[in-house]
C-alpha positions in Angstrom: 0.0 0.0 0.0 1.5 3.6 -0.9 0.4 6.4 0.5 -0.3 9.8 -1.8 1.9 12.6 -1.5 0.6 16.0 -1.1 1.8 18.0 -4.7 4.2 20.3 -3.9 4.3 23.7 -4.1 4.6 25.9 -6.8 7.3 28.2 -5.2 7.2 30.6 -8.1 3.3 31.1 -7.6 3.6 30.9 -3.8 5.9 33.4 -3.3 4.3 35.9 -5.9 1.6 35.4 -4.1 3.0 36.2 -0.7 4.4 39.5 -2.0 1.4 40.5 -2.9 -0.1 39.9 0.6 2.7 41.8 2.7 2.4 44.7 -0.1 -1.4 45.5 0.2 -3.3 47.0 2.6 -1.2 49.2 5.2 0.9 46.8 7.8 1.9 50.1 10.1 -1.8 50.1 11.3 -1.6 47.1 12.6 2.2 46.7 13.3 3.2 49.6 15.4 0.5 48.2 18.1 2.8 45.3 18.6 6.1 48.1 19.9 5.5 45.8 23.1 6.7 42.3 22.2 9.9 43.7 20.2 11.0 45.6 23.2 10.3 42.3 25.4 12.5 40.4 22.7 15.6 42.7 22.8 15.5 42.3 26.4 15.4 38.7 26.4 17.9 38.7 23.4 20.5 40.6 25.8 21.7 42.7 22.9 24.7 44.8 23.7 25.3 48.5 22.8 28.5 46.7 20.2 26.7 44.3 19.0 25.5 44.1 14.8 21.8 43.2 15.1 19.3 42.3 11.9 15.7 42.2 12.4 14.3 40.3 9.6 10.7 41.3 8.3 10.9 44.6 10.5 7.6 45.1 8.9 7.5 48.8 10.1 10.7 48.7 12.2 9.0 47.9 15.8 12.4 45.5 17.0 14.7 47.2 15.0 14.1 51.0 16.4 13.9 49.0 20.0 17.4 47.4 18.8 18.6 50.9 18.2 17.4 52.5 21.3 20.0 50.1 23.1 22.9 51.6 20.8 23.5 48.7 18.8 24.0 49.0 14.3 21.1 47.9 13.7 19.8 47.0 10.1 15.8 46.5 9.7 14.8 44.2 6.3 11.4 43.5 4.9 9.6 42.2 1.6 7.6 45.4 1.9 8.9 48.7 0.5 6.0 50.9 1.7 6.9 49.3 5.3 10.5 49.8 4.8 9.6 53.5 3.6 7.2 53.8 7.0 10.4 52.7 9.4 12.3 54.8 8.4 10.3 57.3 8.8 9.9 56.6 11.8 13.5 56.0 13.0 14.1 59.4 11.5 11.2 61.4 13.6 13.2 59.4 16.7 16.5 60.3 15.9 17.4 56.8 15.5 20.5 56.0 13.2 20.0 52.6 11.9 19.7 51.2 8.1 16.6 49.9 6.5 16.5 47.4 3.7 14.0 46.0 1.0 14.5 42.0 1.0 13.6 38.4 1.4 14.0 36.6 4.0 14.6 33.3 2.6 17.4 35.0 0.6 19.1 37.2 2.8 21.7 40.1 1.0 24.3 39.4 4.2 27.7 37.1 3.8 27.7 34.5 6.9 28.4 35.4 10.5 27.6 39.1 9.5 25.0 39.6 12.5 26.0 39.2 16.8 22.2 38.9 16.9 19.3 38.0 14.6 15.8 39.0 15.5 12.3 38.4 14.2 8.7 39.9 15.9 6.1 38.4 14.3 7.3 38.3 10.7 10.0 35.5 9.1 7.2 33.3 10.6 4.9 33.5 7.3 8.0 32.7 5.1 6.5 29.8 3.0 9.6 27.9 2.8 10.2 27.7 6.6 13.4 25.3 6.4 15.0 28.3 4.2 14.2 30.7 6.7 15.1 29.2 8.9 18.6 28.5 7.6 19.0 31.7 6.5 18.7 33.2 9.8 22.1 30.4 11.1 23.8 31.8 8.0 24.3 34.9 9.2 24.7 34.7 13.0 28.0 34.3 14.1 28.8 31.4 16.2 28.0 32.0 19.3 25.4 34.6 18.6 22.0 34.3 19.5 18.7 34.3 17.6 16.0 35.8 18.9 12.3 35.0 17.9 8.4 36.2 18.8 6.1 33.8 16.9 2.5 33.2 17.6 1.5 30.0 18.6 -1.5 27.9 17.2 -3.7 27.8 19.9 -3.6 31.5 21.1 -5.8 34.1 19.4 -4.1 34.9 15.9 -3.4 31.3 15.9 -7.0 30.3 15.6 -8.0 33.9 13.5 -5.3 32.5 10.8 -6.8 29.5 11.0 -10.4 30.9 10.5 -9.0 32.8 7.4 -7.7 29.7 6.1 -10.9 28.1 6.1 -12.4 30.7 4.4 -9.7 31.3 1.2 -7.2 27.9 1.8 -3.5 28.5 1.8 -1.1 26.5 -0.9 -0.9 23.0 -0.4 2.0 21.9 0.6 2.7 25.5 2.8 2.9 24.6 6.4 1.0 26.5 8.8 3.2 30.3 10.2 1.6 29.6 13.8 3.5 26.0 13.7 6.7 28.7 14.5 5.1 28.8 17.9 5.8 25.7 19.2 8.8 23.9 20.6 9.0 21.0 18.7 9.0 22.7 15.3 11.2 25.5 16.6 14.0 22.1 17.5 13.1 20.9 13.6 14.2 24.2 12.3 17.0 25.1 14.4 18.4 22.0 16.4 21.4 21.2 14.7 22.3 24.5 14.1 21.8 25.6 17.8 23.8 24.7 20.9 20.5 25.9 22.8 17.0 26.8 22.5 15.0 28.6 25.3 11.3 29.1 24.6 8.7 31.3 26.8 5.3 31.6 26.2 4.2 35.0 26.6 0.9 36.9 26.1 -0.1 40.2 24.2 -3.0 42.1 24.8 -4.8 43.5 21.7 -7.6 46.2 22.7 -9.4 47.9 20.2 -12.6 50.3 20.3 -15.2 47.3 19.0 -14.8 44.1 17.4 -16.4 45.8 14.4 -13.4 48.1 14.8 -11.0 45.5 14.8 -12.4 43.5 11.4 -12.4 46.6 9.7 -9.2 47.2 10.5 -7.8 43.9 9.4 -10.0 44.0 6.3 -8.4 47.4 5.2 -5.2 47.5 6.7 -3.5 43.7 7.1 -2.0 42.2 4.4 -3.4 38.5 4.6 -6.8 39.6 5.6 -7.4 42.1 2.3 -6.2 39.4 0.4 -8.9 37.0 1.4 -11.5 39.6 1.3 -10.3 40.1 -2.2 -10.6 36.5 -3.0 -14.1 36.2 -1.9 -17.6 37.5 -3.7 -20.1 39.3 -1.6 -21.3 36.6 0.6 -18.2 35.0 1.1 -17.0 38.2 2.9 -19.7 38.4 4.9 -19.2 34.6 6.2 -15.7 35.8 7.0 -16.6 38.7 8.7 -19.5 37.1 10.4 -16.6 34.0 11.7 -14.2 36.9 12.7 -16.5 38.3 15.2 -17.8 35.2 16.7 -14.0 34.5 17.3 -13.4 38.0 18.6 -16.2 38.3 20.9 -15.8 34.4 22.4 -12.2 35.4 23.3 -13.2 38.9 24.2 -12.7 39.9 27.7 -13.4 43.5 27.8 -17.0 43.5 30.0 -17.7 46.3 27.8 -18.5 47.4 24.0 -15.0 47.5 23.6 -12.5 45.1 22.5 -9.8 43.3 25.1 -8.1 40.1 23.9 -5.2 38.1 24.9 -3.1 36.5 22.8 -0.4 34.0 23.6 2.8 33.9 21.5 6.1 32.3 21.8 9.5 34.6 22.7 12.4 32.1 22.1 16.3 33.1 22.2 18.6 30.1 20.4 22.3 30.4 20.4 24.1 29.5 17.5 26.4 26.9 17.5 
């Protein structure tokens, strides 16, 4: 008895398509709420005023302006130009001096060893090709230097909104799931042989928004994955989106109130390269 392979991917088509995703909408609107969880990273990282420091998919430079607010050279890089364009804007209304850069993360423009310290918030996660990410990110860390992660996990609150998207406007087959980033054992898949250690901490963030109305619009307008599948969808296939997205949001809403209060767990991990 043989068992049928899923088809594999067609990387070309996969990672136009992603590009597409992380260049719609506006990612700042959504982004720069998450300041929080890059500042917790850098501080879990241990990054040192001398150190060389990448954030990969800076998205709109949340880790890499926290990076820079500890003196270290800092270089932000993302897919997105308009988010590139927005950090560095914003680094310059700080008087932050660090470099941002437009590029892939499952191709990075750096020799080997050129980073003390390699970060990602929230971003190299929803590379399709996570084994290349993943590798990319040991290329260039020096040995010895640590890598330094924020990755939701599957079961926490974007977990299971990705996953209600997904229902709704399926991903590739043969692309694993970003929120697998959030757990342990994938984490030692990616990393283990590369790594001398691996420390994981599950963390939470706290989104709060003025409704849950509030908050689908805002996705729907503003988030790159989410006006994607809007786009993919006729009139009442957005409306069974949005009518899925707030019965999700108001289950795991806390708030008591006609606002919006919802935790979140994520994963904040800090591996050292061998």
């Amino acid at each position: 008895m043989t068992t049928e392979q899923p088809p594999a991917p067609d990387i070309a088509a996969v990672k136009e398509r992603m590009h597409k995703i992380w260049t719609s909408g506006e990612y700042a609107r959504v982004g720069n709420t998450l300041v929080l969880i890059g500042e917790r990273l850098c501080e879990a990282a241990d990054i040192r005023s001398d150190e060389r420091v990448l954030d990969v998919a800076t998205g709109s430079g949340n880790t890499a302006i926290s990076a820079a607010r500890r003196f270290c050279e800092v270089t932000g890089m993302d897919l997105d130009p308009g988010s590139i364009e927005h950090a560095r804007r914003r680094a310059e209304a700080e008087g932050m001096d660090l470099a941002f850069e437009v590029g892939d993360a499952e191709d990075l423009p750096y020799p080997d060893a050129s980073f003390d310290v390699v970060l990602s918030t929230i971003g190299v996660m929803f590379c399709p090709r996570q084994e290349m990410a993943a590798g990319e990110l040991l290329r260039v860390c020096r040995s010895g230097g640590r890598i330094g992660l924020s990755n939701w996990t599957p079961d926490g609150f974007i977990g299971q909104m990705l996953k209600t998207v997904g229902e709704h406007v399926p991903p590739p087959p043969g692309i694993k799931p970003p929120p697998l980033w959030g757990t342990e054992e994938r984490l030692r898949e990616l990393f283990g042989e590369g790594t001398s250690s691996i420390e994981a901490t599950r963390r939470t963030f706290v989104f709060r928004y003025p409704s849950v109305e509030f908050y689908v619009g805002l996705l729907r307008d503003y988030y790159g994955p989410t006006v994607r599948a809007f786009a993919a969808l006729d009139a009442e296939g957005q409306e069974a989106l949005v009518r899925d997205l707030e019965e999700l949001m108001n289950r795991w809403n806390t708030s008591g109130d006609e606002t919006l209060v919802v935790t979140s767990d994520y994963l904040e991990v800090v591996a050292i390269k061998r």
